[in-house]
C-alpha atoms as an extended CHARMM CRD file, in Angstrom:
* protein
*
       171  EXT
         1         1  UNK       CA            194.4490000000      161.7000000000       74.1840000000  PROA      1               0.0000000000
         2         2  UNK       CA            197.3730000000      161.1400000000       71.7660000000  PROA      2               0.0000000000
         3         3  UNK       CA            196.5320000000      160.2880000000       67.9590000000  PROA      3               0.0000000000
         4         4  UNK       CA            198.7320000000      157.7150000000       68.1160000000  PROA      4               0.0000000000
         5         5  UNK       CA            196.0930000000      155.8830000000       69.3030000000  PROA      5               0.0000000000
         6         6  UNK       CA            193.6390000000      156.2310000000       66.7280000000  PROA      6               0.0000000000
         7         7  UNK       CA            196.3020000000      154.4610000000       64.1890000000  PROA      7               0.0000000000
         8         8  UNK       CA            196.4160000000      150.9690000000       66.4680000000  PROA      8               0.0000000000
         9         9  UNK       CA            194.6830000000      148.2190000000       65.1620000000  PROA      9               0.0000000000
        10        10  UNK       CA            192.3480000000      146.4290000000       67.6340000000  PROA      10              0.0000000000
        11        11  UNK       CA            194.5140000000      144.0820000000       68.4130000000  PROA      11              0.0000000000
        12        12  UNK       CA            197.3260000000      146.1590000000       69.4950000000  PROA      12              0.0000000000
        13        13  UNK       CA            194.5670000000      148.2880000000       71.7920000000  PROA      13              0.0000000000
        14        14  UNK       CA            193.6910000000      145.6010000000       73.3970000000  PROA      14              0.0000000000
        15        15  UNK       CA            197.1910000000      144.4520000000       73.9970000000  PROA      15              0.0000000000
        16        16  UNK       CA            197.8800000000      147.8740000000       74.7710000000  PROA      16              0.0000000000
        17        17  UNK       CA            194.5620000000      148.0900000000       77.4360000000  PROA      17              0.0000000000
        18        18  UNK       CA            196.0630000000      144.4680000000       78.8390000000  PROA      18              0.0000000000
        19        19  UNK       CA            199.4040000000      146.3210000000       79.5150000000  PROA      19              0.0000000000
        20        20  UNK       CA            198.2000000000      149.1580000000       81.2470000000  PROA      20              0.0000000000
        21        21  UNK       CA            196.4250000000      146.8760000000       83.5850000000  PROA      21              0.0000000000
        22        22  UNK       CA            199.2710000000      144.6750000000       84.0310000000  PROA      22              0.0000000000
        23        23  UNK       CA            201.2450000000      148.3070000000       84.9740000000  PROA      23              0.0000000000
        24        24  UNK       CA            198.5310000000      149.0710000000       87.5370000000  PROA      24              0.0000000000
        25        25  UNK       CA            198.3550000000      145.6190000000       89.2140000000  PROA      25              0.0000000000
        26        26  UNK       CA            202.2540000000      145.9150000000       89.1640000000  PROA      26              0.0000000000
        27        27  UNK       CA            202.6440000000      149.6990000000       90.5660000000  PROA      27              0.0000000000
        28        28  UNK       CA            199.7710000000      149.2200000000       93.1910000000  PROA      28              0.0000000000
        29        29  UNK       CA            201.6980000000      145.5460000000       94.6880000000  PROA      29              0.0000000000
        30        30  UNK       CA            205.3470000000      147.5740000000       94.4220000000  PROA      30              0.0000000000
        31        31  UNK       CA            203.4970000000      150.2050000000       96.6470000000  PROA      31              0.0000000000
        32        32  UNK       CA            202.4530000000      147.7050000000       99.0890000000  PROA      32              0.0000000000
        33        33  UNK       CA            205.6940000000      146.0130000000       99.5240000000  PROA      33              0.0000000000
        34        34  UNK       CA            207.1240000000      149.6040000000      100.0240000000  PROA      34              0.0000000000
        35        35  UNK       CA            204.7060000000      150.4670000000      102.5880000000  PROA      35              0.0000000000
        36        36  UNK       CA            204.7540000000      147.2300000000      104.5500000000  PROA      36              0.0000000000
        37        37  UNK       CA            208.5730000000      147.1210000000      104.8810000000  PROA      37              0.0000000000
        38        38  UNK       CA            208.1280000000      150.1980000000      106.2030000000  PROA      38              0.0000000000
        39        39  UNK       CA            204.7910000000      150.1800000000      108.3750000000  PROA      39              0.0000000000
        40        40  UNK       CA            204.3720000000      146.2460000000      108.8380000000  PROA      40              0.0000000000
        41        41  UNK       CA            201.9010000000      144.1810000000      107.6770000000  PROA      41              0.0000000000
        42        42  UNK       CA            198.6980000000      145.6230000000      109.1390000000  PROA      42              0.0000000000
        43        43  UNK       CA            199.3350000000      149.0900000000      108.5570000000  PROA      43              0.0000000000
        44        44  UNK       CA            199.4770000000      148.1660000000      104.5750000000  PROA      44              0.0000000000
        45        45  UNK       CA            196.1460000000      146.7720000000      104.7440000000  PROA      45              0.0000000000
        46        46  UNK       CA            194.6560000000      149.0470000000      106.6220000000  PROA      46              0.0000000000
        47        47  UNK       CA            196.3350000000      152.1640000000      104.2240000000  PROA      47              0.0000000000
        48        48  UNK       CA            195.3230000000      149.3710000000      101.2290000000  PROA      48              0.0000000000
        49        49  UNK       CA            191.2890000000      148.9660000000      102.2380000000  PROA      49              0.0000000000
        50        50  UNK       CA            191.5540000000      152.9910000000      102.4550000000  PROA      50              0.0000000000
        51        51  UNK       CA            193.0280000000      153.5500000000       99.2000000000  PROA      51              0.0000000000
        52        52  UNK       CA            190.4790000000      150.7180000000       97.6680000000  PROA      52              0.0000000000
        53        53  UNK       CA            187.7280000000      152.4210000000       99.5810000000  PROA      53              0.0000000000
        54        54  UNK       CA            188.1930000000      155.6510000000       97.2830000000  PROA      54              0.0000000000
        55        55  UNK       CA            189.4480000000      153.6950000000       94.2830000000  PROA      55              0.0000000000
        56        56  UNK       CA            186.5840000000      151.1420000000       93.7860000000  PROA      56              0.0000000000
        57        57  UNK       CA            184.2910000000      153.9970000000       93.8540000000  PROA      57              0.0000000000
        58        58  UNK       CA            185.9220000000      155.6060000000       90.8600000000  PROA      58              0.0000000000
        59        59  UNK       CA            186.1300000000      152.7910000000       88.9680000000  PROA      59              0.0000000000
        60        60  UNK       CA            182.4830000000      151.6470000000       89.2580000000  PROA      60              0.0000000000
        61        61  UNK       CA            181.3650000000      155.4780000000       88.0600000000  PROA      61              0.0000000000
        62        62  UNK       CA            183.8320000000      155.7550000000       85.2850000000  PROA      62              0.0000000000
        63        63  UNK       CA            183.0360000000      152.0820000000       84.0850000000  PROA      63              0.0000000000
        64        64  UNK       CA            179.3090000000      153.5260000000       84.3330000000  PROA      64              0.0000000000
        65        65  UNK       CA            179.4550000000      156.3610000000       82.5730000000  PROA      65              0.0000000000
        66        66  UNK       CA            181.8000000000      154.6040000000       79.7470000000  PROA      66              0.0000000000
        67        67  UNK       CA            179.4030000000      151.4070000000       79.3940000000  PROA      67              0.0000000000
        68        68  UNK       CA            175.6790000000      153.6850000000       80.2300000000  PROA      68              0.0000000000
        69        69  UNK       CA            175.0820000000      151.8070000000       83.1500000000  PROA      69              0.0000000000
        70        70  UNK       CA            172.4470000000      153.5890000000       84.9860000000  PROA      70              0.0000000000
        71        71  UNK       CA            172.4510000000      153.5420000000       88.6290000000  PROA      71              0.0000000000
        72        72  UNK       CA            170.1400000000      151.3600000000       90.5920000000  PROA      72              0.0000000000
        73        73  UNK       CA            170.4010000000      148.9790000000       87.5480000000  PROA      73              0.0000000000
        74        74  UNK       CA            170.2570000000      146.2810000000       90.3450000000  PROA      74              0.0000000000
        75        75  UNK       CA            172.5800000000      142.4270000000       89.7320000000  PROA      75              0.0000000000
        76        76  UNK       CA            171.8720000000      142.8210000000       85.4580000000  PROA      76              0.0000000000
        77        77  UNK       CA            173.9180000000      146.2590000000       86.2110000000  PROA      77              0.0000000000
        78        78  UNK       CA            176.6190000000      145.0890000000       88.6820000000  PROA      78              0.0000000000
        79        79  UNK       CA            177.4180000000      141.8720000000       86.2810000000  PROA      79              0.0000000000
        80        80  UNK       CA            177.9130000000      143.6510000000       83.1970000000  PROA      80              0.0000000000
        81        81  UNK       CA            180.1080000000      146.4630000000       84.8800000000  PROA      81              0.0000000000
        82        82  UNK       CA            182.3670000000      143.6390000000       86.8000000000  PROA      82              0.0000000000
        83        83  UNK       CA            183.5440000000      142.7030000000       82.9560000000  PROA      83              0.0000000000
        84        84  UNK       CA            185.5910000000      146.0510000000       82.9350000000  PROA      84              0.0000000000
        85        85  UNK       CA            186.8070000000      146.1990000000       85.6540000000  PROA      85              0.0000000000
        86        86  UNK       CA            190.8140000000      146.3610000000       85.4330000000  PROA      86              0.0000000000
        87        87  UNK       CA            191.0680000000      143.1510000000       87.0200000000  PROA      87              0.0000000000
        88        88  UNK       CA            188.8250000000      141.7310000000       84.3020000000  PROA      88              0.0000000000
        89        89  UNK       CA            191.5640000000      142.2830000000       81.7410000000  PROA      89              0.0000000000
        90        90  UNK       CA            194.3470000000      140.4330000000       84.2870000000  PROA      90              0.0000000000
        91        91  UNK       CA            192.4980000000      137.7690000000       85.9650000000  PROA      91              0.0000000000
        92        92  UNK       CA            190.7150000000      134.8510000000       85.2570000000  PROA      92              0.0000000000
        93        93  UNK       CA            186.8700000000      135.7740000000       86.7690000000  PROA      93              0.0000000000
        94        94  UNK       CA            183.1750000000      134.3010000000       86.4080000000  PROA      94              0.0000000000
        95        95  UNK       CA            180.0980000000      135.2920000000       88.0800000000  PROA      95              0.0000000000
        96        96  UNK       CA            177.6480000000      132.7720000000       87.8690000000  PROA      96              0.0000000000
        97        97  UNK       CA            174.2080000000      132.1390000000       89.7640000000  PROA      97              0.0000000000
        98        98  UNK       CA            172.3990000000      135.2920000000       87.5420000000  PROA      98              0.0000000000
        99        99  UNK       CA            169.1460000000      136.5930000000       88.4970000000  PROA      99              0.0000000000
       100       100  UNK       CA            167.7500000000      139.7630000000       89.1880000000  PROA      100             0.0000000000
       101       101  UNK       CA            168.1670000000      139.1930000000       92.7870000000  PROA      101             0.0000000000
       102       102  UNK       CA            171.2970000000      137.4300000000       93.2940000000  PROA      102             0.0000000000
       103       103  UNK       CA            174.8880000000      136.4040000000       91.6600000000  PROA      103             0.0000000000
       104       104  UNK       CA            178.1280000000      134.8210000000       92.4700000000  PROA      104             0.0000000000
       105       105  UNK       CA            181.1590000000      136.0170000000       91.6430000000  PROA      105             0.0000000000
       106       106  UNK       CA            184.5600000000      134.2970000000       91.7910000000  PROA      106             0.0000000000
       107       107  UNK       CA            187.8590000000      135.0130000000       91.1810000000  PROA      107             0.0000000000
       108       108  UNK       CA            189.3020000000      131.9640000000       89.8240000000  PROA      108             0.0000000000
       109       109  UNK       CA            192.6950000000      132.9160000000       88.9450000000  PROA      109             0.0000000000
       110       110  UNK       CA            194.0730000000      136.2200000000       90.7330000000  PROA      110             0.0000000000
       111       111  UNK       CA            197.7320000000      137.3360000000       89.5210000000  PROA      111             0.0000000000
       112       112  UNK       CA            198.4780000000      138.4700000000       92.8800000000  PROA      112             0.0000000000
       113       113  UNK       CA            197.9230000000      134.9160000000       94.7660000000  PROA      113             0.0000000000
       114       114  UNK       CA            199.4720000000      133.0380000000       91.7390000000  PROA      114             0.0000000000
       115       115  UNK       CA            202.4070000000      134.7200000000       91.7450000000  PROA      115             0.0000000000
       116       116  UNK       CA            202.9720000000      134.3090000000       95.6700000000  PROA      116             0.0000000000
       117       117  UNK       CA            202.3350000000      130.3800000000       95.3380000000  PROA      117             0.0000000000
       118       118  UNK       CA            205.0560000000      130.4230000000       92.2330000000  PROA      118             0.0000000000
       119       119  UNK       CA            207.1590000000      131.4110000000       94.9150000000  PROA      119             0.0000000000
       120       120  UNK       CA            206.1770000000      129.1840000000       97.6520000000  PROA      120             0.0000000000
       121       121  UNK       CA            204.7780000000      132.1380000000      100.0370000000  PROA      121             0.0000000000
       122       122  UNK       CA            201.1030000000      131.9050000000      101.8790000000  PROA      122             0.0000000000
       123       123  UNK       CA            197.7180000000      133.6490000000      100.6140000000  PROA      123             0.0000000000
       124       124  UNK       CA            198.0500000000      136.9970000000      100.7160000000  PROA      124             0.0000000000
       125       125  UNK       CA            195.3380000000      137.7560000000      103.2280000000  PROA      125             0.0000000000
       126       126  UNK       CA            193.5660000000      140.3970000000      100.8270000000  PROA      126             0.0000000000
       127       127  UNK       CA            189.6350000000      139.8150000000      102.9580000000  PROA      127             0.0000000000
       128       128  UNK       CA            189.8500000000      143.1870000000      104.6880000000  PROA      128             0.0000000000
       129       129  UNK       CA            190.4330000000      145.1910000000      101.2700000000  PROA      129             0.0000000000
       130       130  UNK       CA            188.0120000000      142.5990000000       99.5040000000  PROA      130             0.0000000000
       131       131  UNK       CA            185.1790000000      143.5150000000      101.8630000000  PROA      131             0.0000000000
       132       132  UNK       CA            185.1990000000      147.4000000000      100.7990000000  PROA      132             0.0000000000
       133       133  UNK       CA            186.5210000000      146.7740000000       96.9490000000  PROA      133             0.0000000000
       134       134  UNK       CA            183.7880000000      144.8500000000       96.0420000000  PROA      134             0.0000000000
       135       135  UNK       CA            181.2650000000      145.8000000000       99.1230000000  PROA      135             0.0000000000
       136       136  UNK       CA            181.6240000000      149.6340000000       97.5410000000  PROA      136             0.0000000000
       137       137  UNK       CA            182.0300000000      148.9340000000       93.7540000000  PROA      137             0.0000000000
       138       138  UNK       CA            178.3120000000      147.3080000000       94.1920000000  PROA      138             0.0000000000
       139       139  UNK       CA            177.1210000000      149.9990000000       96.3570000000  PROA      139             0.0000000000
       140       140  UNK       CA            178.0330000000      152.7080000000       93.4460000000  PROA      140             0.0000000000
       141       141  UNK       CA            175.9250000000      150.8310000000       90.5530000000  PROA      141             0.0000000000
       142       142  UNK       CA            173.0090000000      149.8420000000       93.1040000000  PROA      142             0.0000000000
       143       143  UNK       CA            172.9000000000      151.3460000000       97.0480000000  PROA      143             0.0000000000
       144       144  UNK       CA            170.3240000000      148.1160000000       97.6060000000  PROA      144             0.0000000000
       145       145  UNK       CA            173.0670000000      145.3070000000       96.5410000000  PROA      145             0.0000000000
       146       146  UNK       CA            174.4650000000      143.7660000000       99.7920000000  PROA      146             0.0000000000
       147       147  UNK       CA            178.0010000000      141.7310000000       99.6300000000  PROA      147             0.0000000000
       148       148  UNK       CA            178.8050000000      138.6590000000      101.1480000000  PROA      148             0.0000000000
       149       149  UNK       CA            182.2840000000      137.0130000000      101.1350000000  PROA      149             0.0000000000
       150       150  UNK       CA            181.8350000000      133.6870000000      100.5910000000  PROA      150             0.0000000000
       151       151  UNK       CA            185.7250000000      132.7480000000      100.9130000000  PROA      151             0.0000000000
       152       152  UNK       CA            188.9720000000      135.5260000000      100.5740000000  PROA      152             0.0000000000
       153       153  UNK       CA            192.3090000000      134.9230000000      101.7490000000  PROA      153             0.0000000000
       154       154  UNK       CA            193.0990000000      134.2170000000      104.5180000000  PROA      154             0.0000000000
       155       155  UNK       CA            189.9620000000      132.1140000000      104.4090000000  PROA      155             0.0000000000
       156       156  UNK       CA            190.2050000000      128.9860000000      103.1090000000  PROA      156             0.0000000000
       157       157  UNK       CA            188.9000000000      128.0450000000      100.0080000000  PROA      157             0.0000000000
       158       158  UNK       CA            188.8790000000      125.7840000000       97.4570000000  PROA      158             0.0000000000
       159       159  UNK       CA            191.7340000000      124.6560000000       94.2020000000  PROA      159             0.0000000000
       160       160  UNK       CA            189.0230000000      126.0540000000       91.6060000000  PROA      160             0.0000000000
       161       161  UNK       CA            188.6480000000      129.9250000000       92.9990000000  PROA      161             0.0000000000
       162       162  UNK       CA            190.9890000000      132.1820000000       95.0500000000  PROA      162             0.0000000000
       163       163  UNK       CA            187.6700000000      134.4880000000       96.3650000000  PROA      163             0.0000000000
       164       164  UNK       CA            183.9140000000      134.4470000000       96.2460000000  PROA      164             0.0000000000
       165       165  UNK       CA            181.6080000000      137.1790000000       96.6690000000  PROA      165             0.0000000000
       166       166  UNK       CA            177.8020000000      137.3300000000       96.6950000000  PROA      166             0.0000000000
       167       167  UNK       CA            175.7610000000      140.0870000000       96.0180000000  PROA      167             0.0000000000
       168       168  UNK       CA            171.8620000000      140.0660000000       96.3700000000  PROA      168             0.0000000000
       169       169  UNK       CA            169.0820000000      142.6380000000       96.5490000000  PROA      169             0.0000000000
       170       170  UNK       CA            166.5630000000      141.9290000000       99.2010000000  PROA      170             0.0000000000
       171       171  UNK       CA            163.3010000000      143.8420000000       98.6720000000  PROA      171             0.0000000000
């Protein structure tokens, strides 16, 4: 890790943090155009949902280890390790609903989809990655949470959220 680092203020780490996000949203969309002018449509997703399958996995372990999230620390577990996520840093998100069994959690403003309706183009229709990100980034902090889309593009869904997902623990 460079010692530059340890000379930022907190401001300019977080800043810094926001950036790098930014840089990964950006690098992993530039991919996907790349991909689908060359493959198509579908063959992007489907290469997408298996990158994400992988990806989401990693994520949820690092963000575990970093923040001592234990697995199997059931919805209390899955809520606090949504907050830093990458996405968390880029997006507008809330999860509401909280109990130990159950929560909601909505993406209510998504770069991706903003930027697209800025430029007058449909929903991306991100549901088939959204099913393993978030099916498999629950799975890693708690094998018993099950995920439910409630609405992804190319669902529709309503002005206040772009995608809702519900996880609960049945017993």
């Amino acid at each position: 890790m460079s010692s530059e680092l340890f000379k930022l203020t907190k401001e300019e780490l977080i800043g810094l943090l926001t950036d790098a996000a930014k840089n990964w949203l950006a690098h992993d969309g530039l991919w996907f155009l790349e991909v689908e002018k060359e493959l198509g449509i579908d063959k992007a997703i489907e290469l997408d949902r298996n990158a994400w399958e992988k990806f989401t996995v990693l994520e949820a372990t690092r963000i575990m280890k970093r923040m001592n999230i234990k697995r199997g620390s059931g919805i209390p577990g899955l809520v606090k390790a949504l907050k830093y996520r990458l996405y968390a840093h880029v997006n507008i998100q809330e999860t509401i609903e909280i109990s130990e069994k159950r929560c909601v959690f909505r993406m209510n403003d998504c770069r991706v989809q903003s930027a697209r309706k800025r430029k007058g183009l449909t929903d991306f229709p991100c549901k088939p990655v959204g099913l393993v990100e978030y099916g498999n980034f629950a799975k890693t902090i708690d094998p018993r949470i099950k995920t439910r889309c409630i609405a992804c593009p190319p669902d529709d869904h309503p002005e206040d959220y772009w995608c809702a997902w519900e996880f609960t623990i049945e017993e």
